[in-house]
ROZATI-696705 format. One record per residue: x, y, z of N, C-alpha, C in turn. Coordinates in steps of 0.05 Angstrom, whole numbers, plus 5000, padded with zeros to 4 digits. Example, Ala and Ser with C-alpha at 12.3 -4.5 7.8 and 13.67 -1.06 7.14 Angstrom:
BEGIN
526448865156524649105156526449345156;525749555142527349795143525850015157;
This chain:
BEGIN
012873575919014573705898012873765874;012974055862010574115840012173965823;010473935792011673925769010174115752;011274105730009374255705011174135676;008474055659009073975637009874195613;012274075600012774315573014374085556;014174215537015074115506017474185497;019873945493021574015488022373985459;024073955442025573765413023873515400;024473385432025373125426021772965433;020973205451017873095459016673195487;015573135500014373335522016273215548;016373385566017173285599016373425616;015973225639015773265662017573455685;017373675690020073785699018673795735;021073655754019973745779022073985777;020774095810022674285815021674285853;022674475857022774595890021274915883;019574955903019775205908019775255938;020675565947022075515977022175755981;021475856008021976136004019876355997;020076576005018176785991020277125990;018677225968020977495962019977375939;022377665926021877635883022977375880;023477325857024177055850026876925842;028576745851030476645842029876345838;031876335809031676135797034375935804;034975735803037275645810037175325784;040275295767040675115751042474955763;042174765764044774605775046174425752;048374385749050974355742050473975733;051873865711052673655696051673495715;050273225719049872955736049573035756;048173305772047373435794043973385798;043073505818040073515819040473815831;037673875835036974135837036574125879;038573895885039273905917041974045921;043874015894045874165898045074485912;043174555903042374935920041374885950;041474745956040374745983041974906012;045074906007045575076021044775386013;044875455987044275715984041775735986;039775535978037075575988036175756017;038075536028037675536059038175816076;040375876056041776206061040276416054;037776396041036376696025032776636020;032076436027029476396032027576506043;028976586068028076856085027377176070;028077196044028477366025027777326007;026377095990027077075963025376845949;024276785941022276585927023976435916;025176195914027075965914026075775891;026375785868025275555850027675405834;028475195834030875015835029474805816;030174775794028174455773030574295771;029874055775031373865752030873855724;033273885718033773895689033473625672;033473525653031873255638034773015644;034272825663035772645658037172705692;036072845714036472865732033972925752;034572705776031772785797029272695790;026772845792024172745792023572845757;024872915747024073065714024872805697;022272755679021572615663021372625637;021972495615021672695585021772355565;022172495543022172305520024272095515;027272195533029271955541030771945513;029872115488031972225468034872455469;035872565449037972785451036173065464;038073115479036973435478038073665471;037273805480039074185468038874375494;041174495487040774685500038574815516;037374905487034275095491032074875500;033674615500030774475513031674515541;033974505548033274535581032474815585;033975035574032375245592029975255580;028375195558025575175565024175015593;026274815599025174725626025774875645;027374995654027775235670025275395667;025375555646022475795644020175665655;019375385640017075385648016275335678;018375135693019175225723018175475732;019775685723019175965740016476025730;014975945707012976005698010375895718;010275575717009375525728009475565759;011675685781010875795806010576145811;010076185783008276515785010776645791;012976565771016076825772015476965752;014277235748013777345724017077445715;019077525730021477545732022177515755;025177445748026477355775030377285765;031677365791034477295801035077025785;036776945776038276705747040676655759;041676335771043876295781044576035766;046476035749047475645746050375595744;050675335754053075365755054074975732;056475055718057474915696054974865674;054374665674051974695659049974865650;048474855680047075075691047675325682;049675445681050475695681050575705642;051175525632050175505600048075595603;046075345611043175385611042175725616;043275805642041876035655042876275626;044876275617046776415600045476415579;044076275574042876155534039276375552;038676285577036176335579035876685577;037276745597037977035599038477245575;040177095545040177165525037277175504;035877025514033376925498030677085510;030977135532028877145544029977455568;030777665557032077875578030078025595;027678015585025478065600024978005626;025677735622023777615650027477565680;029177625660032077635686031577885695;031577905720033078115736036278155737;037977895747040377895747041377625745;043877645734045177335732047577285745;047977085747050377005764050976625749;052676665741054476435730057476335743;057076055751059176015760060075755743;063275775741064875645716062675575691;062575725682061075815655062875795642;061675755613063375755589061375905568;064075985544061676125525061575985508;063275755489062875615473066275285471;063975155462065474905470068074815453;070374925454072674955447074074665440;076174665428077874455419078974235440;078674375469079474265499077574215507;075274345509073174225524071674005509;072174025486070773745469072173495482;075773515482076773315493076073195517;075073425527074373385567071373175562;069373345549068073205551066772905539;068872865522068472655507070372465518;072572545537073572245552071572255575;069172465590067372295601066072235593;064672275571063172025548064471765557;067471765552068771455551067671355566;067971605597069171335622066171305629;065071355622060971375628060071055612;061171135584061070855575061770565580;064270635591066370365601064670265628;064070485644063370415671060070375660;058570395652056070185646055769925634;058369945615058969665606059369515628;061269545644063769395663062569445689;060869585705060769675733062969725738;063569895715067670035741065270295749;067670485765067170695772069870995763;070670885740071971025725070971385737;068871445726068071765719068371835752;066771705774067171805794069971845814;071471675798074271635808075571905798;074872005779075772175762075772535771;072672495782071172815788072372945807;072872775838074573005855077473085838;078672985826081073015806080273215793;078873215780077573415764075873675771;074573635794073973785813074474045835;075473885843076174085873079574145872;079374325894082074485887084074315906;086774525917088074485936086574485960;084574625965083674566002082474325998;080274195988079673995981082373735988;083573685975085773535983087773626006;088273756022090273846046088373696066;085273746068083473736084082373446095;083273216069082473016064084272736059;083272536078084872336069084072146046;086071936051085571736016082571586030;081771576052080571386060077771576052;078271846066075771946059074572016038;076972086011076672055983075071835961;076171565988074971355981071771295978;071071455998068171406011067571675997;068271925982066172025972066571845946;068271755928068471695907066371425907;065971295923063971095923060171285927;060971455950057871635951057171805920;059271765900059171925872057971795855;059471515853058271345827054871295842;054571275869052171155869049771345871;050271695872049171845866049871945838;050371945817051072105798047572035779;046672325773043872265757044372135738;041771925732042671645708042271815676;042072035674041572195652044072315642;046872315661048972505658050072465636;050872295627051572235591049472485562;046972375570045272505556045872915574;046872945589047673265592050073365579;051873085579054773125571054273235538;053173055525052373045500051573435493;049873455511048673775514050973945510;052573925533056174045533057174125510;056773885495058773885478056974005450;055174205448054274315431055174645438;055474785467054374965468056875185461;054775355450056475595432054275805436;054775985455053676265466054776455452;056776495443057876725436056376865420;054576795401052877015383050377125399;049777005424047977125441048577205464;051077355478051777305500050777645502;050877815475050778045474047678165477;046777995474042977985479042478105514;044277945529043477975562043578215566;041578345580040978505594041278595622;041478375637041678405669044278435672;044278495699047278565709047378325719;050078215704051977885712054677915722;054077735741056777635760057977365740;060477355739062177195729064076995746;062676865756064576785776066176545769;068276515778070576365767071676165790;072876005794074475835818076475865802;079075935823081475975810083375655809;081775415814083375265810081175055804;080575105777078575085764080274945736;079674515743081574505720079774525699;076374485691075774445667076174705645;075674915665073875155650075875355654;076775475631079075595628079375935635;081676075642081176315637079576485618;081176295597079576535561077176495567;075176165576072676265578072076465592;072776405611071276705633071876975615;074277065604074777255585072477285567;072677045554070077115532067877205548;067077065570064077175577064477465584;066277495602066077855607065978045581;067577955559067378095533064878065519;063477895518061177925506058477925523;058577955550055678055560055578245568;054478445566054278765559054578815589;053678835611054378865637054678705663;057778615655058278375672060978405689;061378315721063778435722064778105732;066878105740068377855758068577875776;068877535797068977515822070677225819;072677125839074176945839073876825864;072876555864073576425888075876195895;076876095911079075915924078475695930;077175565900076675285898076975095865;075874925867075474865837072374845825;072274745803070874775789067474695808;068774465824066474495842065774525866;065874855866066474975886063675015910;060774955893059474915905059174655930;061174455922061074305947063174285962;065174445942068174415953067674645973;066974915976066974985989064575165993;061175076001059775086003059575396018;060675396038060575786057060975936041;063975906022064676136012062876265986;062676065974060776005950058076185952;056676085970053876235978055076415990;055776496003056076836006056576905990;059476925962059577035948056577125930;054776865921052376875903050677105921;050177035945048877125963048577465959;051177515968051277865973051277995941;052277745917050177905890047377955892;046677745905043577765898042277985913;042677995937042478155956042778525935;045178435923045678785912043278715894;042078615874039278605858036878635872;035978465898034778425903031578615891;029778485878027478605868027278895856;030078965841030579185826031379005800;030079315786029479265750033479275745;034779175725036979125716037879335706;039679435732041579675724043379565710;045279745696047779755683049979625714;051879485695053779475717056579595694;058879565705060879645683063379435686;063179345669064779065662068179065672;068578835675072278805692072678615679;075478565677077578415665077978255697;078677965687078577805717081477965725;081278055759083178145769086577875773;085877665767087577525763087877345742;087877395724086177265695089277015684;091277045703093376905693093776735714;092176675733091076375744089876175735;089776085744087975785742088575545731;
């Protein structure tokens, strides 16, 4: 697994990552207390096509750093220097919750080096609800290090996944992922939450350049309609796409998910960033 050293805020880190694949370049962010194994089905789906570079972000996986606050701009500086360091002079931008901040702040900052973006349950800035969201997982992050409960992981399929998710599944098997959660969740995820709860895109969302997908899960309890609204209103060429899951739809429902990202990327594939022409979510009074 490469790494490459860069400088963040707080002090320098270690960022691993994956590279996989050959073609132009995609980048891939993964999402709150995730690692950069969450892409591995979509890896697996476009590698044959596509130069695959996936980092852990600070406080997840093999990436190492100063173990202070971070920012925003410190993770996607870890991102860039990722694609930097596996020779992405530009390249395809995918993240999803977090990630999709990250990819969203990067893409605004740096429109040069995107070809195209794709965000899934994105947000544009951290609202009066999402502070609440994230600051009772502050709590239960806290309680459950004090106590060895498993509060937060008890919490996430709840918070998570949609109706198929639950039809599909019993209490028993709920049981056994909610135990496979607390004992995978990255030991950094507090220090991402913290990140959450700063981020406010809206004065740069108008900077992006590439043509962005907006993708939404319609039963999606964190991340609200208006967000997705705001993002289509303020990134200059972005349209919507809705999938039939929740917020974590990448594991809730893994097929549908990568195809949808898939056949975006596929329409970019190693072309300079056309115009696209922006949509109002065709169901914007779900979720």
């Amino acid at each position: 697994m490469p790494t490459t050293r860069t400088q963040l805020s707080g002090g320098p880190a270690e960022v691993a990552y994956d590279r996989t694949g050959t073609g132009p370049g995609l980048v891939l962010v993964h999402g709150t207390g995730a690692t950069r194994e969450q892409w591995q089905p979509l890896t697996a789906a476009v590698a044959d096509r596509f130069t695959v570079v996936a980092p852990d972000l600070s406080g997840s996986g093999g990436t190492t750093d100063h173990g202070g606050p971070l920012t925003l701009a410190d993770l996607a500086e870890e991102v860039l220097s990722a694609a930097d360091d596996a020779g992405l002079e530009s390249f395809d931008l995918v993240g999803h919750s977090l990630g999709a901040a990250v990819a969203t702040h990067l893409a605004a900052h740096h429109p040069e080096r995107v070809n195209s973006l794709a965000v899934h349950a994105g947000w544009a800035h951290t609202d009066t609800r999402l502070r609440a969201e994230f600051e009772y997982w502050l709590a239960l992050l806290d309680a459950d290090a004090r106590h060895g409960t498993t509060h937060f992981a008890r919490m996430l399929p709840l918070a998570a996944f949609g109706p198929r998710y639950w039809e599909r599944t019993s209490a028993e098997e709920n049981e056994e992922l909610v135990r496979a959660l607390a004992a995978g969740l990255a030991p950094g995820i507090a220090r991402q939450t913290e990140v959450d709860l700063t981020v406010d895109l809206r004065a740069a969302l108008g900077r992006i350049a590439a043509p962005t997908l907006v993708l939404a899960s319609a039963h999606d309890r964190i991340m609200s309609t208006d967000q997705q609204r705001a993002l289509l209103a303020g990134i200059p060429h972005a349209r919507y796409a809705e999938i039939d899951a929740g917020h974590g739809a990448p594991a809730e429902a893994p097929a549908d998910f990568t195809a949808l990202i898939a056949a975006f990327l596929d329409e970019h594939r190693g072309a300079d960033a056309p115009s696209v022409s922006s949509q109002e979510p065709a169901a914007a009074a779900r979720g």
